[in-house]
N, C-alpha and C positions, 0 to 999 in steps of 0.2 A: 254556610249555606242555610237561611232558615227553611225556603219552600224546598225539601229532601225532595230525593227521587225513589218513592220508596220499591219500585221495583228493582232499582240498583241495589239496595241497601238486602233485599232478600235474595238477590243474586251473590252478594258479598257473601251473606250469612249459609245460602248452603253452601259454598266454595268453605268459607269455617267450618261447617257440621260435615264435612266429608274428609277436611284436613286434620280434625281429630280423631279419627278413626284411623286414616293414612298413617300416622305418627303414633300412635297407640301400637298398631300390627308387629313391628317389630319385637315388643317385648313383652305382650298377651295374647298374641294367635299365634297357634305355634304352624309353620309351614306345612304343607305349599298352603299360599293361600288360592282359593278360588279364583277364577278367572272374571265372576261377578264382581269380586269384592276387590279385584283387579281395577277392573274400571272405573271401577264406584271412588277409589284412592285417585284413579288417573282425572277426575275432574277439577280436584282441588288448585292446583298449583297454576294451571293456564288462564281459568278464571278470576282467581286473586290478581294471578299479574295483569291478565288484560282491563280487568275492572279498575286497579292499580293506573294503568296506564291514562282509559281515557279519564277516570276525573280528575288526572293531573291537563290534562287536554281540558277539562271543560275551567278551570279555574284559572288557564293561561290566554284560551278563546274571551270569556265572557268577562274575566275579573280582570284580564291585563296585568296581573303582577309583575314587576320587576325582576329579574335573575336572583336578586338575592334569597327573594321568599324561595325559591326552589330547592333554592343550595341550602337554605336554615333548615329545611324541612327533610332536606336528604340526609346532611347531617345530623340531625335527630334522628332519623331511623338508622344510620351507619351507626352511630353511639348505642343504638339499641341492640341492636346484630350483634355489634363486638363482644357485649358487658354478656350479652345470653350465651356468647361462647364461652366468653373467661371466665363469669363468676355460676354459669347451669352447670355448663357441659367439662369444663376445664380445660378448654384446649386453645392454643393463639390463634387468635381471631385474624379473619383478612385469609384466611390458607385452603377452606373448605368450600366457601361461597353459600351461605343457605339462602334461601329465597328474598329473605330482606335485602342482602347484600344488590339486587339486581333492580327490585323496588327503589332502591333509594340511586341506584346511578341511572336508573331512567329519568328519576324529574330533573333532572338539568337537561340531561338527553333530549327531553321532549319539547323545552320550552327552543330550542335551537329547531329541531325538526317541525315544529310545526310554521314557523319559517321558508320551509321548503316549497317549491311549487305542490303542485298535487303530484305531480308526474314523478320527482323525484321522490317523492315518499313514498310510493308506490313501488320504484324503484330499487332499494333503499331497504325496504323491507323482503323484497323478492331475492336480494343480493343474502341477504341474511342468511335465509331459508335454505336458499341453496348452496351457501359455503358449508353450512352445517355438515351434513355427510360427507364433503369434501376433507374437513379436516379428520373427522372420524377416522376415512378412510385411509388416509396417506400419515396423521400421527398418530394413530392407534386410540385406544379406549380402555383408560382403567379399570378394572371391575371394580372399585372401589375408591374414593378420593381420601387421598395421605392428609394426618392431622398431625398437629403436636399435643401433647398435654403437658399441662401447663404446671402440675405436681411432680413430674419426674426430669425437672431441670433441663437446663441445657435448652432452654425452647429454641431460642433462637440459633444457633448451632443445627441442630436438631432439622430447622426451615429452611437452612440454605439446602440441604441435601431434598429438600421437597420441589416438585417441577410447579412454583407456584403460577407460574406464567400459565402451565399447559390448563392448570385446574380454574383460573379463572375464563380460559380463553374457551374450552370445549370441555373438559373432564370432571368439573367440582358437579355439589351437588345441582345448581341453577348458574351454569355457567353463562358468558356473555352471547355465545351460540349455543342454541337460538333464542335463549330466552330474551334478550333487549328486542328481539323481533315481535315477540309477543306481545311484550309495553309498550311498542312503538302503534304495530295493528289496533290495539286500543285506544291509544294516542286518535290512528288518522281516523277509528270509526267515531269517537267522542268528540272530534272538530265537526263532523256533519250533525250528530246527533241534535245541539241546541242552534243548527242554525236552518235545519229542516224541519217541514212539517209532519209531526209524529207521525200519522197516517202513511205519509213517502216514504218516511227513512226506516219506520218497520216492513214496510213493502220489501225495500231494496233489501233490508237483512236479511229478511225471511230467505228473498232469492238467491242471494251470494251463500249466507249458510247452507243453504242443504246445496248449493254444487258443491262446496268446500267437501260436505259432510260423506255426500255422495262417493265423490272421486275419493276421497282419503280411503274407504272403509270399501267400496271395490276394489282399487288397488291393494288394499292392507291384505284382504283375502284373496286374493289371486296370488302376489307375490309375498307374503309373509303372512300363512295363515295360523302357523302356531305358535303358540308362546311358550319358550323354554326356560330354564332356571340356567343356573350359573354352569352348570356339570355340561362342560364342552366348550365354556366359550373361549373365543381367543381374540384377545380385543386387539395383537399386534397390532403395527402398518400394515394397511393391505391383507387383511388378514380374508381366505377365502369362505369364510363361514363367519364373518363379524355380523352380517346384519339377518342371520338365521336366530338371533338368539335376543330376546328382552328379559334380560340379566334384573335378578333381586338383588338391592345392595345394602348389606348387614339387616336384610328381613324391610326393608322397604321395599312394596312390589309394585308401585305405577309403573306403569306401560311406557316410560320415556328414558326408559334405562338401556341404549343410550334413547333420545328422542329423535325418532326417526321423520320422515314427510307426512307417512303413512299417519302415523299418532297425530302430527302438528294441525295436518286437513281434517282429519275425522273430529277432533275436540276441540281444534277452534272455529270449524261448522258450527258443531252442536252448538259452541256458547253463541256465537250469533244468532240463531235462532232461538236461541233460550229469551233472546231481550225481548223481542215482542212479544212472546209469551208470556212472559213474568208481566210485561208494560199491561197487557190485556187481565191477567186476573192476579193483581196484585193487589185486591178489595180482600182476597180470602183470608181468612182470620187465621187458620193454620199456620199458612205460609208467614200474616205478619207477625208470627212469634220472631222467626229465625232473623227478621231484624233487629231487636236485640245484638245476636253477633254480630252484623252487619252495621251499627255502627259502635262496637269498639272491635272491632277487626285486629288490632296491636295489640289492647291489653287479652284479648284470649290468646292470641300466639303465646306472649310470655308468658300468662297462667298456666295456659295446656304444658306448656314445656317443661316451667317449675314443675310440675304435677307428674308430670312422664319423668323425669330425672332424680326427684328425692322421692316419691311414691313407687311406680312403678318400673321403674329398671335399675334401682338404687341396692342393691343388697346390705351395705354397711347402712342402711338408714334405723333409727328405730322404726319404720316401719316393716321393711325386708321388703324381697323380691315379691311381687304379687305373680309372676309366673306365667308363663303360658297357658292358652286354652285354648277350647274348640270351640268351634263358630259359636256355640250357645253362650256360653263363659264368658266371651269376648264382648258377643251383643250385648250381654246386661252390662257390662263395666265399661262398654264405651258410652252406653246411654246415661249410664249413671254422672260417670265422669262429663257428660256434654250437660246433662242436666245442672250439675255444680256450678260448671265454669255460666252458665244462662243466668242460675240466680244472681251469681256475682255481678254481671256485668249490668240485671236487671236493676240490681242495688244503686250502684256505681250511678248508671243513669238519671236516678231518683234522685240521690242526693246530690247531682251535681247541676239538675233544671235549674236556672237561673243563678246562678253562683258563678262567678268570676276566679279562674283561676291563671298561675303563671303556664306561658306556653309549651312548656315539655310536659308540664302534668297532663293539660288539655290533650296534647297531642298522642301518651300515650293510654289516656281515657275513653277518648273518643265523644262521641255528640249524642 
């Protein structure tokens, strides 16, 4: 796409600058963390995917690709997911689900659904939403999703005794309820977005966001005003205290542990209103640093991660554990660390203007 959208692309880029703090907390803030810095984590991942979703929606509206560009492209990102499990993290890949794993089974998802009448899409997405606690409720909720690693043998052996079914369907980390609902939401808003006049379709955001934003976050405080940790919960079937509790899982604290209505209305309000905001002062020079992340969105995932697994949660590394801290501690080495991963990507960008390269390199470079 040469003429960008650069208010997407700063939308991308803080969803980045908020997922490397998210991903940091576990193993330099030492617990509880804040309810601020709660939130502040709980933007990252709805953002990505919905931003995820519609410009797979604007390049199937506007560009017409074929099925296959979708599937080439989902495959590239499933290749990427797997290798950052097997060769980061050490564990068989396809068992945990992280957030790519849901990116890349949406673009085929979405070149079907947008297909759909309007009505069913609408539909479609509502059915999502609402199966979500359904399943919670009636097959229970892991405090934590089972992995294999991939150094102490026996992986597969090992998988058949993991409920891999349950962990892609509702329990992994970005399972397919409700996150494909989220890809999709962005799917049906990025079908209007280039075929409405900006003026209109900011209008209509602005208004469907804040009721979203609204109802979610009255509700949230009326009927789940507090946030608790792990100590009490009981994610059984039917469990009667399941949805009194937003569970930390191994020091990740967003708010979507599990992901309730409450979280899904409240911050996928905000991001809709966040577009015409961003669309309106997307001239300001601050904000257009954070494009940078926003268009290599992939290579800072796999950088931050390298970075977080041989650097900071590594103890056998020559570097060693860099350790937990408190708020202050954390803030200088997560900015540091976000700083690093900017120049790189800044570099990246420089020397790839006008250069022609093969398509996996491009794709996990970015533009």
């Amino acid at each position: 796409m040469k003429d960008r959208d650069i208010s997407i692309d700063i939308l991308r880029g803080i969803a980045i600058f908020a997922m490397i703090a998210a991903n940091m907390a576990p193993y330099n803030f030492a617990e509880p963390h804040g309810f601020a810095f709660r939130i502040y984590g709980s933007i990252a991942a709805p953002m990505f995917i919905f931003l995820a979703g519609m410009m797979v929606s604007y390049t199937a509206t506007i560009k017409a690709h074929k099925l296959n560009y979708y599937l080439k492209r989902a495959g590239a990102t499933l290749l990427v997911a797997a290798l950052i499990d097997s060769l980061i993290w050490d564990i068989l890949p396809f068992i945990t689900y992280d957030v790519l794993y849901m990116i890349a089974l949406g673009m085929p998802v979405i070149f079907f659904f947008n297909k759909l009448p309007r009505a069913a899409q609408v539909i479609l997405i509502v059915l999502i939403f609402a199966i979500t606690p359904l399943l919670h409720y009636y097959l229970g909720y892991a405090e934590s999703p089972s992995e294999v690693v991939l150094s102490e043998g026996n992986a597969f052996t090992a998988a058949s005794e993991i409920p891999v079914w349950r962990q892609f369907l509702h329990e992994g980390w970005f399972p397919l309820f409700p996150w494909i609902g989220v890809s999709l939401l962005g799917a049906f808003v990025g079908s209007f977005k280039f075929k409405t006049a900006p003026e209109a379709f900011h209008k209509n955001l602005l208004i469907a966001g804040a009721a979203l934003f609204v109802t979610g976050l009255v509700s949230w405080l009326i009927i789940l005003p507090e946030v608790a940790t792990n100590e009490g919960f009981d994610g059984s079937p039917q469990s009667p205290v399941f949805y009194k509790f937003l569970i930390t899982r191994e020091g990740y604290s967003e708010l979507f542990y599990p992901p309730t209505f409450f979280y899904l209305f409240t911050f996928l309000g905000f991001i809709l209103m966040m577009l015409p905001l961003m669309y309106k002062i997307q001239r300001n020079a601050v904000l257009n640093l954070l494009t940078v992340y926003g268009r290599s969105s992939l290579l800072v995932y796999i950088l931050h991660t390298l970075f977080i697994a041989v650097i900071f949660a590594n103890e056998d590394s020559i570097f060693g554990n860099i350790g937990l801290h408190d708020f202050g501690g954390f803030m200088l080495l997560y900015l540091l660390h976000a700083l690093v991963l900017w120049l790189i990507c800044f570099g990246v960008q420089k020397l790839k203007k006008g250069k022609q390269f093969p398509f996996l390199v491009n794709f996990i470079l970015g533009s």
